[in-house]
Each structure stands twice: as structure tokens, then as C-alpha cells.
C-alpha positions in Angstrom: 25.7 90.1 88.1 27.8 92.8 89.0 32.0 92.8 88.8 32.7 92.3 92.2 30.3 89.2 92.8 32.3 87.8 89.8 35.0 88.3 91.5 34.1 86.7 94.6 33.1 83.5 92.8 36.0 83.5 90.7 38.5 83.5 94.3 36.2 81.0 95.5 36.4 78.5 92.5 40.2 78.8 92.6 40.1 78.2 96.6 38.1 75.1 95.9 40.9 73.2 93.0 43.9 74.6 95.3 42.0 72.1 97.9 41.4 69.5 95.3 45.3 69.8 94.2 46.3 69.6 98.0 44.5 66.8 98.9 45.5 64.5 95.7 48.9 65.2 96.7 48.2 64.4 100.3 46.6 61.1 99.1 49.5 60.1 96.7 52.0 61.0 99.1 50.7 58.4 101.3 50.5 56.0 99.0 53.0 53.2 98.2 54.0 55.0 94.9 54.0 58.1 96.8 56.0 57.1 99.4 58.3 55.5 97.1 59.1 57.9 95.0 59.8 60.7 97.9 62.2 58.0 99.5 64.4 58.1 96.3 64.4 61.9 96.4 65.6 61.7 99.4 68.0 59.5 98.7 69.2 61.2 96.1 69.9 64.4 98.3 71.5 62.9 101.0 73.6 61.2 98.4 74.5 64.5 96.8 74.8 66.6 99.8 77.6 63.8 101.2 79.5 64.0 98.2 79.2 67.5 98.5 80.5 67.4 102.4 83.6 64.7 101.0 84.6 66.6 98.2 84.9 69.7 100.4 86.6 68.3 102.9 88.9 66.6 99.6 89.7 69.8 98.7 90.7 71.8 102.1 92.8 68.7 103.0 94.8 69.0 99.5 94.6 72.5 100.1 96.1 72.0 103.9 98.4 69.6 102.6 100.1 72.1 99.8 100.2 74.7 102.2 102.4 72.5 104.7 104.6 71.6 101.8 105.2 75.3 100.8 105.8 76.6 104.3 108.2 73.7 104.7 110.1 74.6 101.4 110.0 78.4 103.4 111.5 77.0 106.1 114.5 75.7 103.9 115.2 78.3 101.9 118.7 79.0 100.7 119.8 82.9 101.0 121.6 83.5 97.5 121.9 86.8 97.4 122.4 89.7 99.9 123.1 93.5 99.0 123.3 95.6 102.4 124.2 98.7 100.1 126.9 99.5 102.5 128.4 103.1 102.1 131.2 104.2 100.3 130.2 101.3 97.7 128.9 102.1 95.0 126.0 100.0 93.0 126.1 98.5 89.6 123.9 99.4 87.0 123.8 96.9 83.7 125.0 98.7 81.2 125.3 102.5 82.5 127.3 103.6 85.6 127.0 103.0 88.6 124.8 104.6 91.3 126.3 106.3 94.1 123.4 107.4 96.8 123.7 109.8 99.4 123.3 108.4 103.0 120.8 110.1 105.1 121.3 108.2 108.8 123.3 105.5 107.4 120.4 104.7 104.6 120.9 105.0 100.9 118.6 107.6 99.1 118.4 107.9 95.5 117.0 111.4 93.9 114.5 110.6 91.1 114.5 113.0 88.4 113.2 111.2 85.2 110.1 109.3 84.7 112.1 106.1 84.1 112.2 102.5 85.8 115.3 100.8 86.7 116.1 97.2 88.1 119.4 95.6 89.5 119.3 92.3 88.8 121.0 89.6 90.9 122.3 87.9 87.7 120.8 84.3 88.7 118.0 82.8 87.2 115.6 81.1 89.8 112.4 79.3 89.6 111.0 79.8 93.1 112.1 82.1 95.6 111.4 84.4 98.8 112.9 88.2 97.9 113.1 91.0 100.7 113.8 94.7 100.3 113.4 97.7 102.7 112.7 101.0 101.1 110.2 104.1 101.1 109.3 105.7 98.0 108.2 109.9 97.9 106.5 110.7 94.7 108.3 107.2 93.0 107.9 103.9 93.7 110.3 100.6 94.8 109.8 96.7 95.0 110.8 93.3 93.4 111.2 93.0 90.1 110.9 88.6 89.3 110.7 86.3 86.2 112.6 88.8 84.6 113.8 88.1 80.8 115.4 89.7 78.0 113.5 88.2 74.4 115.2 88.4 71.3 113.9 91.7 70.3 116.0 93.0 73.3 112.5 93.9 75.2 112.6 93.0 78.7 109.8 91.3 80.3 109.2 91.1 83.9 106.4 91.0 86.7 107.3 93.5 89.5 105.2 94.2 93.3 106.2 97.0 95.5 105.1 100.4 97.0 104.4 104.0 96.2 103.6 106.8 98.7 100.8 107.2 100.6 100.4 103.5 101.5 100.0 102.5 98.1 101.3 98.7 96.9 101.1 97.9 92.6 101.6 95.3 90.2 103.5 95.4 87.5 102.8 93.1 84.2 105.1 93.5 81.4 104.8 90.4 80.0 101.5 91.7 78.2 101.8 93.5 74.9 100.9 96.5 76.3 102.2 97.0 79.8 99.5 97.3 82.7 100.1 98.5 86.0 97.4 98.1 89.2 97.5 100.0 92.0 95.5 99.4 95.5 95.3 101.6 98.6 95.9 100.1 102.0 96.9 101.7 105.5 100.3 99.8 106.1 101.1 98.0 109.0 104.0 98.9 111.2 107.4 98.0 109.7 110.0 96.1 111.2 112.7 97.8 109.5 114.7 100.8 110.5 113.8 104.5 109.5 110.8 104.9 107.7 111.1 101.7 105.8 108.8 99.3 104.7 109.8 95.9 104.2 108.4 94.3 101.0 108.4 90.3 100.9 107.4 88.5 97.4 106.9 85.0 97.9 106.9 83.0 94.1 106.4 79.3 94.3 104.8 77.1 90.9 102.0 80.2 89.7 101.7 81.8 92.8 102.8 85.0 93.7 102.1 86.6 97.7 103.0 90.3 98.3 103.4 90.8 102.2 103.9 94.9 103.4 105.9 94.6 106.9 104.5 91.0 107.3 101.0 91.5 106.3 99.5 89.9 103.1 98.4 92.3 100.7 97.9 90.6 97.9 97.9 87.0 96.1 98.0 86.4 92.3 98.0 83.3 89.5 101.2 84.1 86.9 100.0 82.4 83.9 101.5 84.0 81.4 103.4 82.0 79.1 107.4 81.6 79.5 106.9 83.6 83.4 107.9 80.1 85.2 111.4 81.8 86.3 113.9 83.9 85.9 116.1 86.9 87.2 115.0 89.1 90.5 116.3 92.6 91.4 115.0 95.8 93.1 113.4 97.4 91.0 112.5 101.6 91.3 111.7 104.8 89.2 109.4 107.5 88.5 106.2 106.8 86.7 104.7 110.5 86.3 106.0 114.4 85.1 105.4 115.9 88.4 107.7 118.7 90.2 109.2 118.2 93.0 111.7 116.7 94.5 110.8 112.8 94.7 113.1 110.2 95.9 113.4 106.5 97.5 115.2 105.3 100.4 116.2 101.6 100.9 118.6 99.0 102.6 118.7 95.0 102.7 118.0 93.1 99.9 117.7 89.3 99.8 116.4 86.4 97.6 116.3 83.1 98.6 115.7 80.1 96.6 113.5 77.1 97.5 114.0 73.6 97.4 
């Protein structure tokens, strides 16, 4: 018998018990037992699937419901702090003097020489809050600084959210061992604010965090790390690389308010 006649018979001998299989199901599905049994799985997945469907809509409707509460608590938020860096006055630094900017078009600019951070703190410490500043960073960066503390090694943690050049928003962690920034690219909206501005909004409220870029919503993030539930808030700014070049930051308006 040659290879392909084997073959043959062999495809033919499966054809025949792939029938045979098919039409015992066919009879025991039609059966009593048969019958049965596919009306409990049937059961059983419409019993699931409308858990599934409850649960869902469980969850958006807590979800909806937190949402309400927090734009309510945004809606009543008390303004406790308010730096228009007017000029002629000069800005306090914690523990070095203090800054005095030069005014190009009525707008503080600060030269950035160093590669070096700095934040001015309000001085309050706040659970949660809504913080606003307006500023434009060339070749440094600017933002919020929040849940700022001082440990008793005299290292200063904080998380910070702000801007760089080129359309570039961060996020600072130094609550980790080792400090970690991250960095994203996205083409800002147009800003609201005079000049060339950009007006940075941090919304904190429980373990949330929202960064919003001239009233779009860049980014949203779960603060978990341990002893980061509050603390101070101030504008924060610096240099974070050695390169040439003039690089400076320009800002105006800064605001926190707390929530109920």
C-alpha cells in the first residue's frame, strides 16, 4: 500500500470519530441531563456577567461620587498664601539672602548660574491644597515644590511638578533614598498668563497628585510614600545640568490654597 493511500484512510478514519464525537454530543445535548447541565452553565454566566455589570457600575458611581466631593472641596478652597513678587521687593531666601530679580516688562527674571535647586517655602504646613505659579524656564526649570519636610539629619524631603524648556513638565521624588527625577515631552497648551508664562496648577488631595499646564492635565500620580501626607509648599527652581549659556526663569503669581 503506498504512503499516500495511507494517508487517505488515515484522514478518513479521523473524519468518521469527529462525526461519532459530534453526534453523541448532539444526542446528550438533547437529553434531559444534557439539557440540564447547559441550563446551569448558563446560569452561571449570566450570573457572573451581572455581577460583573453591578460591580462596574459600583465602582464608576463611588468613583463619580469622590469626584463630586473633591471638586466641591475645589470650589471652597481657602487662598492662604499669595506672592505677586511685586518690584522693588525683594524675596526671602531661608537661610541666605535675599533675591532681588531684574524686571523685564514688569516680570521677575532670575539668572541661573549654578546647577543648584532652590525653594521658597510659604512656612505653613498643609494637608491638601491647590498651588498656582506662572513662570518659563530657559535651560532651568520651575514648579511646586509640596509635602516638603526637613528630617532629623537636616535632609530635606519633598515631591516637586513643574516645567523645563522646550515643553517639557517633570517630577521630582526626593523622598526616595536616592533622588529620581522623570521627565515627559508634551506640546503645551496656550497659557492664560501674561508674557510667555506658563501657569502650573498642582492639585494634592488624600494620595493624589494632578499636574495641569495652562489648564490641561498632564499628569496624575499615587504619593505613597511614607510620612508624604502633608507639609510645606513653595516655588521651587534651579539648574539641573553644567551647560554654557546664559539660562534663566521668569515668573509672577504664586498661590496655595487649602481645602476643607
Amino acid at each position: 500500500m503506498s504512503r499516500g493511500v495511507k494517508i487517505a484512510i488515515g484522514m478518513v478514519v479521523v473524519l468518521v470519530c469527529l462525526c461519532g464525537a459530534g453526534m453523541l454530543f448532539v444526542n446528550w445535548a438533547n437529553s434531559e441531563e444534557g439539557q440540564s447541565a447547559m441550563n446551569e452553565v448558563s446560569t452561571q454566566q449570566a450570573i457572573e456577567s451581572a455581577t460583573s455589570v453591578v460591580a462596574t457600575q459600583q465602582a464608576s458611581g463611588t468613583a463619580t461620587a469622590a469626584w463630586s466631593e473633591i471638586e466641591a472641596r475645589l470650589q471652597n478652597a481657602t487662598l492662604i498664601y499669595e506672592n505677586t513678587f511685586d518690584e522693588g521687593t525683594p524675596i526671602p531666601v531661608p537661610g541666605g539672602d535675599p533675591l532681588k530679580p531684574y524686571y523685564r516688562d514688569s516680570i521677575p527674571e532670575l539668572t541661573i548660574a549654578f546647577n543648584s535647586t532652590l525653594i521658597l517655602p510659604i512656612g505653613q504646613t498643609v494637608n491638601d491644597f491647590v498651588a498656582e505659579v506662572d513662570c518659563m524656564a530657559s535651560g532651568a526649570f520651575c514648579g511646586i515644590a509640596y509635602d516638603i519636610k526637613t528630617n532629623s539629619n537636616g535632609r530635606q524631603t519633598y515631591f516637586a511638578s513643574g516645567v523645563g524648556d522646550t515643553d517639557r513638565f517633570f517630577f521630582q521624588d526626593n523622598y526616595k533614598s536616592l533622588p529620581a527625577s522623570i521627565w515627559n515631552g508634551e506640546n503645551f497648551p496656550p497659557s492664560t498668563a501674561k508674557g510667555f508664562l506658563n501657569r502650573i496648577r498642582v492639585e494634592r488631595f488624600g494620595q493624589v497628585m494632578r499636574l495641569y499646564i495652562n489648564g490641561q492635565l498632564m499628569e496624575e500620580r499615587l504619593l505613597d510614600a511614607p510620612g508624604s501626607d502633608s507639609g510645606d509648599v513653595g516655588f521651587y527652581f534651579g539648574k539641573a545640568n553644567d551647560e554654557s549659556g546664559i539660562q534663566y526663569i521668569q515668573f509672577d503669581n504664586f498661590r496655595v490654597w487649602e481645602l476643607p
